[in-house]
C-alpha positions, 0 to 999 in steps of 0.5 A: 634925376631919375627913378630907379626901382627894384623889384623882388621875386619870391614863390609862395605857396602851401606847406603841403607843396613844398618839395622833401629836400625843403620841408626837412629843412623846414621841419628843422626850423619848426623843432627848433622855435620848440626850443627857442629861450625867449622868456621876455619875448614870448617871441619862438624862433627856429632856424635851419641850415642846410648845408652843401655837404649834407650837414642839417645845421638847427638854431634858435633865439636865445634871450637874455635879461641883458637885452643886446645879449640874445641872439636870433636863431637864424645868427645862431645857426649861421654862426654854427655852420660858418665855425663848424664847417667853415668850408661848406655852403649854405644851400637853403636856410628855413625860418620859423616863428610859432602862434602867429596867425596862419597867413604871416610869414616872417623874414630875418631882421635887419642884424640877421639879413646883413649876416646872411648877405655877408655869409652869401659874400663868403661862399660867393653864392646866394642861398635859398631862403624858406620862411614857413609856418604850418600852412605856408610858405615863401621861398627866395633866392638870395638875400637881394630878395629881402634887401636889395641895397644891402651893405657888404665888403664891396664899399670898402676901400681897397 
């Protein structure tokens, strides 16, 4: 028997350091959670994508009183992107939730990483992912970072 870990390496720093090219992105993501629908949660996300031919793709969190039907902002703007520019890749993608405490950062759920690993598997390339809040940041590249045992296609058979 033996032991294995894994380690996972991210920046983290100030909002005010974050380079242009990431804090429109991030901007995005912050507009976004503004226009979240999460009357149940009280729960604002916004999401942002940008893509490689340029495109700045924003998505929220769509609550519904049916539960299972909502969807999370960073769903939505993948979804968007993949059905919209099915031929572009995701370089960075920024999250965003609102009235948390200064020093929280918070990543994608479950549902959500899983989508990005598989939206990473399609463009065969990781993509950077920003989480924000008005003071800080965290920058990672690739969803390995947030799940490094993550299911994909390559457990099928053939």
């Amino acid at each position: 028997m033996e032991k294995i870990t894994k380690s996972v390496t991210y920046t983290k720093g100030k909002y005010a350091e974050l380079k242009a090219e990431y804090r429109n992105v991030a901007d995005a993501a912050i507009r976004a959670a503004k226009r979240a629908h999460a009357p149940y949660s009280n729960f604002f996300v916004g999401a942002a994508v940008l893509l490689d031919n340029g495109k700045l793709i924003e998505g929220n969190n769509q609550e519904n009183a049916a539960y299972p039907s909502g969807l999370c902002a960073e769903r939505v703007a993948l979804f968007f992107a993949g059905s919209q520019f099915p031929e572009a890749s995701v370089r960075i993608l920024a999250v965003h939730v609102t009235e948390l405490p200064s020093d929280v950062l918070v990543p994608p759920c479950g549902a959500c990483l899983q989508v990005i690993k598989e939206t990473e598997t399609r463009q065969k390339d990781p993509m950077e992912i920003l989480l924000v809040n008005s003071e800080f940041f965290m920058l990672a590249e690739g969803v390995q970072q947030f799940m490094p045992l993550a299911f994909s296609r390559d457990y099928f058979p053939v």
